[in-house]
N, CA, C and O atoms as a CHARMM CRD file, in Angstrom:
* protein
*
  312
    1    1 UNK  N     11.34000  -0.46000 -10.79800 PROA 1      0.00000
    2    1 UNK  CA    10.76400  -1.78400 -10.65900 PROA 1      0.00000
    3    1 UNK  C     10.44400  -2.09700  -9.18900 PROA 1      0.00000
    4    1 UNK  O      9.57400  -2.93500  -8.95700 PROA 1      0.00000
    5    2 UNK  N     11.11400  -1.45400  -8.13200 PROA 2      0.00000
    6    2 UNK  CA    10.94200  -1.97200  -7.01800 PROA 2      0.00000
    7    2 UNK  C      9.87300  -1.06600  -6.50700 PROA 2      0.00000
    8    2 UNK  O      9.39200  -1.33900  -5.40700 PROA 2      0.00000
    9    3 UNK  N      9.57400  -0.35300  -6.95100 PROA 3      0.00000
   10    3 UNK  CA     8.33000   0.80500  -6.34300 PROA 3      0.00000
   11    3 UNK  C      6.88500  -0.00400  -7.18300 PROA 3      0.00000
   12    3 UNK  O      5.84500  -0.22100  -6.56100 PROA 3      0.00000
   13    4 UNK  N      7.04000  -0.33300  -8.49100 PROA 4      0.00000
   14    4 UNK  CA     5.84700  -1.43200  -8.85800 PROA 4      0.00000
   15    4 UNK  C      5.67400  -2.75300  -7.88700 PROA 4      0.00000
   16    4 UNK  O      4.60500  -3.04700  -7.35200 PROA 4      0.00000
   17    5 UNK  N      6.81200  -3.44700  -7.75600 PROA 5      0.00000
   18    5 UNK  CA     6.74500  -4.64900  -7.42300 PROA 5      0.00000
   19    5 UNK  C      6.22600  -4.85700  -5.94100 PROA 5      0.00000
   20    5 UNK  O      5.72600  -5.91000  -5.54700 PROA 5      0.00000
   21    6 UNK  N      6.42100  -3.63000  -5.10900 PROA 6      0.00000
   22    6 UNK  CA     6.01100  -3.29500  -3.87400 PROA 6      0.00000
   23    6 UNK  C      4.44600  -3.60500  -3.69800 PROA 6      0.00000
   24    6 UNK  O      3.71000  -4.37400  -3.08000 PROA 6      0.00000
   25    7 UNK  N      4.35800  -2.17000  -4.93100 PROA 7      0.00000
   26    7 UNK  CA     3.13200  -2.20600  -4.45400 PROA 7      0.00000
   27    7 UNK  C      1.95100  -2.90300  -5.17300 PROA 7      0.00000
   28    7 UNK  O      0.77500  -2.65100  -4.91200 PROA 7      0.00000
   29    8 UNK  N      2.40500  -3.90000  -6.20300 PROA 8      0.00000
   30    8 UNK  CA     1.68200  -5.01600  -6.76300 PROA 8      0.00000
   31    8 UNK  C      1.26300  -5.80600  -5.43800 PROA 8      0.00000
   32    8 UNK  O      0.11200  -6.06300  -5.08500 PROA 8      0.00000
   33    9 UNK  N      2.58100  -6.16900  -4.71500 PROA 9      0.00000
   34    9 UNK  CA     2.61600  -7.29700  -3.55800 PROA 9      0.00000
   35    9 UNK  C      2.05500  -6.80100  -2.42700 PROA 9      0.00000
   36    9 UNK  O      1.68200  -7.66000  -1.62800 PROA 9      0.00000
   37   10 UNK  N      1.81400  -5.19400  -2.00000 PROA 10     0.00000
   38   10 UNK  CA     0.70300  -4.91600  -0.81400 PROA 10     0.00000
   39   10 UNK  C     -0.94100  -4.83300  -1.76900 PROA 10     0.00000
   40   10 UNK  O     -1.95200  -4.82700  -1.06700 PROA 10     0.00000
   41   11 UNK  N     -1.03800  -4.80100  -2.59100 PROA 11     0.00000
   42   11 UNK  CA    -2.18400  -4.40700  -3.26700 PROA 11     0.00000
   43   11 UNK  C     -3.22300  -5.69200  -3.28900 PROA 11     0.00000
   44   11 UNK  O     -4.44500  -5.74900  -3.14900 PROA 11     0.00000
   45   12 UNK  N     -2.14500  -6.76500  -3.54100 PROA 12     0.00000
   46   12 UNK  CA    -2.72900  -8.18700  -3.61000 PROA 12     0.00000
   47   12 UNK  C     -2.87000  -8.75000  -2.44200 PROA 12     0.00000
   48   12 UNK  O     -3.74100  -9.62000  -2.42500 PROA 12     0.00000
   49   13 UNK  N     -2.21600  -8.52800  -1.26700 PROA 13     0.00000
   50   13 UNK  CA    -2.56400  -8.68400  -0.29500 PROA 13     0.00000
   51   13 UNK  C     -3.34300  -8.02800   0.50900 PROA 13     0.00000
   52   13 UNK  O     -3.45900  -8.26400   1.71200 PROA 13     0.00000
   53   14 UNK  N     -3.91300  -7.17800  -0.10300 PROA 14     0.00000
   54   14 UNK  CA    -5.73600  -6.27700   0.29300 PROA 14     0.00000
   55   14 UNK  C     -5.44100  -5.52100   0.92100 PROA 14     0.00000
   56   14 UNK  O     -6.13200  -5.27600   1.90900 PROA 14     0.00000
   57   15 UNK  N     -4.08200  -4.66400   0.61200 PROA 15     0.00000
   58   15 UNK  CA    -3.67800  -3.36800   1.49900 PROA 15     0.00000
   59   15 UNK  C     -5.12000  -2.38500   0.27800 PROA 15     0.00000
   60   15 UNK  O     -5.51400  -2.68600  -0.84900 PROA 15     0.00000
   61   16 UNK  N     -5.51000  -1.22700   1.19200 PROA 16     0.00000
   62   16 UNK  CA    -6.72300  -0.58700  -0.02900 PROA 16     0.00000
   63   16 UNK  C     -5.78300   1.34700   0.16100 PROA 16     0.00000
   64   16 UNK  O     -6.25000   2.38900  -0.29900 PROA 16     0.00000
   65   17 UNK  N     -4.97000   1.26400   0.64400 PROA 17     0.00000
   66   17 UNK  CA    -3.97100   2.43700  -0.12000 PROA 17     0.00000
   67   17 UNK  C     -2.86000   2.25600   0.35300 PROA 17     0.00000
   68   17 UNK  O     -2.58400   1.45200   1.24300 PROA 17     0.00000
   69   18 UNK  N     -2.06800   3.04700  -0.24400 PROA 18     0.00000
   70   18 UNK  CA    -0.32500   3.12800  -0.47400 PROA 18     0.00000
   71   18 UNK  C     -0.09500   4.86800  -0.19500 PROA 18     0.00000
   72   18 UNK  O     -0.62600   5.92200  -0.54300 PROA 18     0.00000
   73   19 UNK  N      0.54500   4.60900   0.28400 PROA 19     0.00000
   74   19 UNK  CA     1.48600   5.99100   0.71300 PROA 19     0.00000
   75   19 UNK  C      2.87900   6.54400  -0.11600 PROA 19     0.00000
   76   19 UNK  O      3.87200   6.81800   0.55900 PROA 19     0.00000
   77   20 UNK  N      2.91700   6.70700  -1.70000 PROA 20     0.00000
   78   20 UNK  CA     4.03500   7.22100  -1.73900 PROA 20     0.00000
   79   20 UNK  C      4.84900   8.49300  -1.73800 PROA 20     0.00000
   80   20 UNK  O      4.46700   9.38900  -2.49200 PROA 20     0.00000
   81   21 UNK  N      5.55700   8.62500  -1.24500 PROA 21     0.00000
   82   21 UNK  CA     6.51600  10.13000  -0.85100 PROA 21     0.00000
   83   21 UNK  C      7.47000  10.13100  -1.84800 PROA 21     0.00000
   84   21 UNK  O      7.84200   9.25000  -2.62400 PROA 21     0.00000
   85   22 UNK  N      7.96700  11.87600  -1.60100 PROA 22     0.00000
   86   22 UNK  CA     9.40100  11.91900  -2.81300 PROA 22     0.00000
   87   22 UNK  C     10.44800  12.63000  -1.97800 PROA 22     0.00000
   88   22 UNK  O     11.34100  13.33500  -2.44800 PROA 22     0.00000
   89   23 UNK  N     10.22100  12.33700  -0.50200 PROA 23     0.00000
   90   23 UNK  CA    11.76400  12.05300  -0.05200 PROA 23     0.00000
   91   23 UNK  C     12.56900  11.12800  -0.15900 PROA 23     0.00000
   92   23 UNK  O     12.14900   9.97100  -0.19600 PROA 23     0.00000
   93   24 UNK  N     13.63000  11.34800  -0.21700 PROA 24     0.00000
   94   24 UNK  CA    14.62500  10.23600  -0.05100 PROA 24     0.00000
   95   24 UNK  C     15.92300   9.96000   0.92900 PROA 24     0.00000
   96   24 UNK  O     17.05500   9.52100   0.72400 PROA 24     0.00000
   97   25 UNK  N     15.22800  10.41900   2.06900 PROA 25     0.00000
   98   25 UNK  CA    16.23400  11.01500   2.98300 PROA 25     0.00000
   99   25 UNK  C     15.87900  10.34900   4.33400 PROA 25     0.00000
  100   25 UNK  O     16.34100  10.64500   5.43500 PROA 25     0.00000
  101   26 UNK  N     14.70400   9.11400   3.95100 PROA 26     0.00000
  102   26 UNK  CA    14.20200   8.46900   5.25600 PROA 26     0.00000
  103   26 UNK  C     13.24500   9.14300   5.38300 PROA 26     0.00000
  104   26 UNK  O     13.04700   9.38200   6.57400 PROA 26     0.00000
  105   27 UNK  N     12.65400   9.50700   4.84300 PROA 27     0.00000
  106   27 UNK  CA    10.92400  10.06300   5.29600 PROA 27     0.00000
  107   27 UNK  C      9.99400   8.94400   5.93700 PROA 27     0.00000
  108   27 UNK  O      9.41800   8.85200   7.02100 PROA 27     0.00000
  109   28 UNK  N     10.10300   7.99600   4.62100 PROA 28     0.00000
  110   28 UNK  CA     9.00300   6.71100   5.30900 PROA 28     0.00000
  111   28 UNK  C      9.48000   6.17300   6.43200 PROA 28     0.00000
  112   28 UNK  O     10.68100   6.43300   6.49800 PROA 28     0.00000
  113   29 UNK  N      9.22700   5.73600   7.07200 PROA 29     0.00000
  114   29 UNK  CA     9.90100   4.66000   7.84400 PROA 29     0.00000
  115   29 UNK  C      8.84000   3.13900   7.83800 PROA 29     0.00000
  116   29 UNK  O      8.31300   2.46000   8.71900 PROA 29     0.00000
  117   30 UNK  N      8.89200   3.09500   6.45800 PROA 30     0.00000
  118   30 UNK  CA     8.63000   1.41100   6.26500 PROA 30     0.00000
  119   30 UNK  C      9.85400   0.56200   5.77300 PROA 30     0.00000
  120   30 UNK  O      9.81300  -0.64900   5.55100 PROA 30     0.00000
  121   31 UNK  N     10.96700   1.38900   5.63300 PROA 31     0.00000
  122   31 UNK  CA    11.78500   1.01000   5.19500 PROA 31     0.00000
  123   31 UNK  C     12.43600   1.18100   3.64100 PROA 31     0.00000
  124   31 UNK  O     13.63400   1.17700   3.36000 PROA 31     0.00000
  125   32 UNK  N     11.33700   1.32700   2.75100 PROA 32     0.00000
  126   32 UNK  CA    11.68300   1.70700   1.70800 PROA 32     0.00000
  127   32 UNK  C     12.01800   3.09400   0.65700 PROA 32     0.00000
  128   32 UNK  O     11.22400   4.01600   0.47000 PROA 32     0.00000
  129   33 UNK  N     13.35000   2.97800   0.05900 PROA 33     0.00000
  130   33 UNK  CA    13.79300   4.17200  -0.52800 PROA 33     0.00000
  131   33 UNK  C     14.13600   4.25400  -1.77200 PROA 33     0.00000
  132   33 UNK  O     14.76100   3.40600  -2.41000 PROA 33     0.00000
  133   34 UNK  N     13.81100   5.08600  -2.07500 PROA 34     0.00000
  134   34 UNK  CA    13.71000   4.63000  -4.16800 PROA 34     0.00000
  135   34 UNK  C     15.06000   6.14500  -4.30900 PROA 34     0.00000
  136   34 UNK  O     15.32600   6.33700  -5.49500 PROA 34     0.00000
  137   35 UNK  N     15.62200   6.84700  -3.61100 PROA 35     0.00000
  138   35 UNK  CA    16.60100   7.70300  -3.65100 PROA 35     0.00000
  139   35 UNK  C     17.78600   7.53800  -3.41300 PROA 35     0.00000
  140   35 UNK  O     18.03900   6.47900  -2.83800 PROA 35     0.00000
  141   36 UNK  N     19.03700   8.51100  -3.74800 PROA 36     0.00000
  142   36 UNK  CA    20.28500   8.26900  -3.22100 PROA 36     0.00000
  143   36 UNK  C     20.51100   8.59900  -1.67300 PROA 36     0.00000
  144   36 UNK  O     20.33500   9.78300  -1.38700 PROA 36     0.00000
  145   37 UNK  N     20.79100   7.93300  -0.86100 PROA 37     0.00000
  146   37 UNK  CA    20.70400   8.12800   0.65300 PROA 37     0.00000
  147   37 UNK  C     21.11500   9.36600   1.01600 PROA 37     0.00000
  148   37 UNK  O     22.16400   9.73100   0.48600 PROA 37     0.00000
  149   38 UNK  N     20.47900  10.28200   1.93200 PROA 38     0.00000
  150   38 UNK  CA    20.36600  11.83400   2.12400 PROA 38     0.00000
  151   38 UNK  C     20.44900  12.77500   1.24000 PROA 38     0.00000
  152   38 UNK  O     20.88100  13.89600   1.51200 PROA 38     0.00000
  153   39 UNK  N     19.99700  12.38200  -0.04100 PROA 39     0.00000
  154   39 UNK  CA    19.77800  13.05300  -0.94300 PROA 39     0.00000
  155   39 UNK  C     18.56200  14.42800  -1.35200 PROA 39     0.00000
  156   39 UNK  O     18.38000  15.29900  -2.20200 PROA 39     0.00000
  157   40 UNK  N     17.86700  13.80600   0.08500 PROA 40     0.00000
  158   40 UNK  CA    16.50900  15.08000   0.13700 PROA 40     0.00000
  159   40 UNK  C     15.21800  14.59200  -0.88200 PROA 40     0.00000
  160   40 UNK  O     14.93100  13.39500  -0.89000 PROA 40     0.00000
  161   41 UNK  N     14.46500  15.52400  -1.72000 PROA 41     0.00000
  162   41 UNK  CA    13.60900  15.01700  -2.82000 PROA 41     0.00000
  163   41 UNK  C     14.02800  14.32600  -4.09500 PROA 41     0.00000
  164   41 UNK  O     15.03900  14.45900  -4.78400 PROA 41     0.00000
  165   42 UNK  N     13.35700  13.83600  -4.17000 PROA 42     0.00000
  166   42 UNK  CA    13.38600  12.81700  -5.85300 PROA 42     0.00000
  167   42 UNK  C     13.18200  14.01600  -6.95800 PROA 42     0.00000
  168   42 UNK  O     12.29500  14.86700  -6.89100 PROA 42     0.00000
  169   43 UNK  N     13.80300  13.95300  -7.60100 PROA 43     0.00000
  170   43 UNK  CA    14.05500  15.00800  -9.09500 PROA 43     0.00000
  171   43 UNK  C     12.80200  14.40800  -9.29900 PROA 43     0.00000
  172   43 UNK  O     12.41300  13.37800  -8.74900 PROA 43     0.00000
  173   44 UNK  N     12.06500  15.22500 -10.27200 PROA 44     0.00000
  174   44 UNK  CA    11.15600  15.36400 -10.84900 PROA 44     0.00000
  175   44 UNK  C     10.62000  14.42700 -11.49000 PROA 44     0.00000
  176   44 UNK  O      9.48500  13.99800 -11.28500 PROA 44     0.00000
  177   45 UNK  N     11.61700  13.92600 -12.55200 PROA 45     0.00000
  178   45 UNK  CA    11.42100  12.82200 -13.64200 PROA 45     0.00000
  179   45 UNK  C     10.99900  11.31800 -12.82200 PROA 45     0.00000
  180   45 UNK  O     10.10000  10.51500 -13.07000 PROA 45     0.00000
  181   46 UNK  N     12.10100  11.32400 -11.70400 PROA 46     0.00000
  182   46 UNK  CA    11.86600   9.79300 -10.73200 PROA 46     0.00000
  183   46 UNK  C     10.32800  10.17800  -9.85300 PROA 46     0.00000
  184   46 UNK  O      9.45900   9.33400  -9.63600 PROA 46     0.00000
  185   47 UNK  N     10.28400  10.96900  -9.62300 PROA 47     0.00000
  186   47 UNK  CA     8.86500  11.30800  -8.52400 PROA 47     0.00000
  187   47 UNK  C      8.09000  10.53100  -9.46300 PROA 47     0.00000
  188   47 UNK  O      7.79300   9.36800  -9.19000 PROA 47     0.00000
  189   48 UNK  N      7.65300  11.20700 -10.81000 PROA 48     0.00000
  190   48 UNK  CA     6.85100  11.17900 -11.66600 PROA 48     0.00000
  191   48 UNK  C      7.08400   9.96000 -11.83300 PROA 48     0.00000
  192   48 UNK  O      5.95300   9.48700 -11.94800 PROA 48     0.00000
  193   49 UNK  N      8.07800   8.82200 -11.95700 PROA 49     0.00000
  194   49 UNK  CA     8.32400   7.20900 -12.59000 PROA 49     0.00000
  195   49 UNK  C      7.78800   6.48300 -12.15200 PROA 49     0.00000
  196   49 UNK  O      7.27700   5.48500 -12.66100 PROA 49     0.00000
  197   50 UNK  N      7.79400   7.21900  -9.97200 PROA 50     0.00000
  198   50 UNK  CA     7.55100   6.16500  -9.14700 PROA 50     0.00000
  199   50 UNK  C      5.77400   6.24900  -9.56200 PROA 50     0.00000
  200   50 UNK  O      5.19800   5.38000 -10.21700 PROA 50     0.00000
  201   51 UNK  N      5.24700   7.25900  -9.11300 PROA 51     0.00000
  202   51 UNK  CA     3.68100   7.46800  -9.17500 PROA 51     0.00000
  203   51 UNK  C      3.46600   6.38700 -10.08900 PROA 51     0.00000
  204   51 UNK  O      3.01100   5.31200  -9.69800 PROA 51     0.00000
  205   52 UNK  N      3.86300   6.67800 -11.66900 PROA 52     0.00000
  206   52 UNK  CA     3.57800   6.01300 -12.75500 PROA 52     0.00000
  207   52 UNK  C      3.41500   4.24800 -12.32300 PROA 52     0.00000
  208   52 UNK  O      2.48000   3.46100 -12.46900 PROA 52     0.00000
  209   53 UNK  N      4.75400   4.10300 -11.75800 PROA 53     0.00000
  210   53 UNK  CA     5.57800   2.28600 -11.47300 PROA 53     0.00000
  211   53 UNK  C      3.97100   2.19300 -10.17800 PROA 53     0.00000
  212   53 UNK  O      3.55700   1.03500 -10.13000 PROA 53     0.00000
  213   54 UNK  N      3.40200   2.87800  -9.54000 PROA 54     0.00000
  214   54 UNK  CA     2.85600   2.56100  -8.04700 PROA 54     0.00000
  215   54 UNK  C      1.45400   2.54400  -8.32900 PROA 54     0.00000
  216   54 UNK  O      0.66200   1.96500  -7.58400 PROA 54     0.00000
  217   55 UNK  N      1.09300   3.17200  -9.40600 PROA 55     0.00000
  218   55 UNK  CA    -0.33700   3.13000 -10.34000 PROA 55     0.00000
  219   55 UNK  C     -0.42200   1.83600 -11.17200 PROA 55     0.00000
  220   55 UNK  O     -1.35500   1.04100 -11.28700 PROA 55     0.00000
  221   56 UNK  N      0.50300   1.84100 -11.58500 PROA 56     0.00000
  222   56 UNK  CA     0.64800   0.70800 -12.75700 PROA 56     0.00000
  223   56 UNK  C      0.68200  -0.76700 -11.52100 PROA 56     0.00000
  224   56 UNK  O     -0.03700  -1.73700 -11.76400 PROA 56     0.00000
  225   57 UNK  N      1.34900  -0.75500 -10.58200 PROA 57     0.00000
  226   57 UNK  CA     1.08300  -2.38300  -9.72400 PROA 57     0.00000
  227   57 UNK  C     -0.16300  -2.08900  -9.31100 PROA 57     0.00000
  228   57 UNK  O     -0.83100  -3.08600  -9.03300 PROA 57     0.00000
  229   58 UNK  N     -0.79600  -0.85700  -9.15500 PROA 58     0.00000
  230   58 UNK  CA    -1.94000  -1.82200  -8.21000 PROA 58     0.00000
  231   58 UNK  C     -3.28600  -1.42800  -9.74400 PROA 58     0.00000
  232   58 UNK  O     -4.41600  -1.07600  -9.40700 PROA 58     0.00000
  233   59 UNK  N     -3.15300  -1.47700 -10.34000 PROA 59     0.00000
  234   59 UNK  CA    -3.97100  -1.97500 -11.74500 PROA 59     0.00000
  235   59 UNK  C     -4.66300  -2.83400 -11.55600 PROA 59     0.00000
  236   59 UNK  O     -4.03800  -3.63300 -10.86000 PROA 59     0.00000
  237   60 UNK  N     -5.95600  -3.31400 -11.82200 PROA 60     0.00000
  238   60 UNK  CA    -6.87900  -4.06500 -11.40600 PROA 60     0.00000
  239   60 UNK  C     -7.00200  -4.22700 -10.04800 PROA 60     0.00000
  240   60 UNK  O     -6.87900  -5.45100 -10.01400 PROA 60     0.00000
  241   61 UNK  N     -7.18600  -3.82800  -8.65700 PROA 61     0.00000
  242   61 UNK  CA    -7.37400  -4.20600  -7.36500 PROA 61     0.00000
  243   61 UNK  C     -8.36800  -2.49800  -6.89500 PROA 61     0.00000
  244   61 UNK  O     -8.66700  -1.50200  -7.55300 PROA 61     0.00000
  245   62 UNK  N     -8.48900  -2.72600  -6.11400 PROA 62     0.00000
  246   62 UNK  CA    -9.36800  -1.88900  -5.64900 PROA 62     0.00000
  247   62 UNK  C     -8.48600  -0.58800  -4.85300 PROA 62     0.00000
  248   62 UNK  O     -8.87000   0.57400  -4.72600 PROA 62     0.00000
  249   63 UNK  N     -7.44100  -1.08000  -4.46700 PROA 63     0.00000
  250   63 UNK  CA    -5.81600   0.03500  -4.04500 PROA 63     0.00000
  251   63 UNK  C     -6.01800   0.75600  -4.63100 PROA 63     0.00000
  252   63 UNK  O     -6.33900   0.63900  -5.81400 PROA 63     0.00000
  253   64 UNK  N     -5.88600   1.91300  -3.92300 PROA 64     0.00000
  254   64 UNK  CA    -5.51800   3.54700  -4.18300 PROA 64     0.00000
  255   64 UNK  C     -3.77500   3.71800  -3.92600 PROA 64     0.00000
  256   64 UNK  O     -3.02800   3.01500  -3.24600 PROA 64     0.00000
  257   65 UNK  N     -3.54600   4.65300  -4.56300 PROA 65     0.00000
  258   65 UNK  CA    -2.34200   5.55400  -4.56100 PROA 65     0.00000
  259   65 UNK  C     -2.55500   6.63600  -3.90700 PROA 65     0.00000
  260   65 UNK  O     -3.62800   7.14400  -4.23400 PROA 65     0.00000
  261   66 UNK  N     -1.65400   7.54900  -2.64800 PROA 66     0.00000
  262   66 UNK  CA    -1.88300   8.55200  -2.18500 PROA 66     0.00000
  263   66 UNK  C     -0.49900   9.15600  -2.22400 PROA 66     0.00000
  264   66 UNK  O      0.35600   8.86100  -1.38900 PROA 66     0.00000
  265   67 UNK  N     -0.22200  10.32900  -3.58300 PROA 67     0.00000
  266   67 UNK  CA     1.17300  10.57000  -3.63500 PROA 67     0.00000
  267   67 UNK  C      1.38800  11.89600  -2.94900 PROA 67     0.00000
  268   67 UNK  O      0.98900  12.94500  -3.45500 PROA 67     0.00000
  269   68 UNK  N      2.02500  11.84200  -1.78400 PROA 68     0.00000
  270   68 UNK  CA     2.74600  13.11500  -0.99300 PROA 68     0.00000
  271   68 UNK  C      4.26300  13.29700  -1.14000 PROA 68     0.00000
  272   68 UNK  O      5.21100  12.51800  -1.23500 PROA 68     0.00000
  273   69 UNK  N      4.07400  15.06800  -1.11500 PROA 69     0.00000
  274   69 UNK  CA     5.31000  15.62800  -1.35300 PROA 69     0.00000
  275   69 UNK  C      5.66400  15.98700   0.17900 PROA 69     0.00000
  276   69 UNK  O      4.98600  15.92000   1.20400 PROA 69     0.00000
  277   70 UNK  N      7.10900  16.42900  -0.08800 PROA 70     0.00000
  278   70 UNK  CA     7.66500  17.32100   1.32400 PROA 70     0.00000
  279   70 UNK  C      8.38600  18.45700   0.69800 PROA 70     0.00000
  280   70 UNK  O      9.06000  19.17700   1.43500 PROA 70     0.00000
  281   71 UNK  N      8.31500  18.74600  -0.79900 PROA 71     0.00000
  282   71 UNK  CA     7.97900  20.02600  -1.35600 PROA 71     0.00000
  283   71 UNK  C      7.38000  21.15300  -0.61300 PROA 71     0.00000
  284   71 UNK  O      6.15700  21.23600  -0.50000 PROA 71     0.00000
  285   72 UNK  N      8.28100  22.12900  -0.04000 PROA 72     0.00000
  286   72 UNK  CA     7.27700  23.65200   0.22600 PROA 72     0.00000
  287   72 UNK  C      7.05700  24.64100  -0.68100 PROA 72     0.00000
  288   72 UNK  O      6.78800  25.81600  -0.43600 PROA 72     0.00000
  289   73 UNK  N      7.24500  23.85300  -2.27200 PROA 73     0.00000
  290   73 UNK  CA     7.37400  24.90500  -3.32200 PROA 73     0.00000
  291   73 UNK  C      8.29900  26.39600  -3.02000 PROA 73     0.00000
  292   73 UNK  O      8.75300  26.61100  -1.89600 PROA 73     0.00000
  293   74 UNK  N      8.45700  27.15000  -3.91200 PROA 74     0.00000
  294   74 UNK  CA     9.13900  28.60900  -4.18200 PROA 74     0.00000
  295   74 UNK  C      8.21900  29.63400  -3.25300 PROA 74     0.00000
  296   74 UNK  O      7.36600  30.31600  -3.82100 PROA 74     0.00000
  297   75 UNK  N      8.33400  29.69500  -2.37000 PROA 75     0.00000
  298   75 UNK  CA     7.73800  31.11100  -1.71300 PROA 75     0.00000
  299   75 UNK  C      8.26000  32.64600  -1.98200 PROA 75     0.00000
  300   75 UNK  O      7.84000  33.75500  -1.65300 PROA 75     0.00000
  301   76 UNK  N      9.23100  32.23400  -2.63900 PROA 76     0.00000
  302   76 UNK  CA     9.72800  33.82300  -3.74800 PROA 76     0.00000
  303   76 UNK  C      9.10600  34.01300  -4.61800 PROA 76     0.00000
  304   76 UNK  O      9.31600  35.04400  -5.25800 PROA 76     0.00000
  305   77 UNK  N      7.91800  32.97500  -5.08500 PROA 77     0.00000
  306   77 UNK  CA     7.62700  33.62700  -6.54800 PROA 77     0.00000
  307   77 UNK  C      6.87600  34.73200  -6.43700 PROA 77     0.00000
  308   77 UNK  O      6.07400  35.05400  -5.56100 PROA 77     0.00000
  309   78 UNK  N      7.18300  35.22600  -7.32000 PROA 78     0.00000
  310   78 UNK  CA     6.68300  37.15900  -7.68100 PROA 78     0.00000
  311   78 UNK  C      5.14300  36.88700  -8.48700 PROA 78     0.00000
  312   78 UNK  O      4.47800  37.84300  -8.88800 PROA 78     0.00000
């Protein structure tokens, strides 16, 4: 709820994109953290909730979503 409600309230105030990340370890420094403190990345399921919750506030406005990882993916894969 607080990752919608955010960005309902910059969206309406004519912010025209959003920045969300799936660290949770202080990446942003706007202050806001949707993770357990130094916890590193957001599991999968929450990454995916927030996008969902950060799409869904800015619904009708002209706001974009810009979702970045700090994922370096598996460089082992075969």
């Amino acid at each position: 709820m607080q990752v919608y409600h955010n960005c309902k309230r910059l969206a309406q105030a004519g912010v025209m994109a959003i920045t969300v990340e799936d660290s949770g370890d202080g990446g942003l420094n706007c202050g806001y953290h949707y993770a357990s403190e130094g916890s590193g990345l957001l599991d999968a399921e929450r990454w995916a909730a927030n996008i969902q919750a950060a799409v869904d506030g800015v619904k009708g406005t002209e706001c974009m979503i810009i979702a970045r990882t700090e994922s370096k993916g598996d460089w082992r894969l075969r």
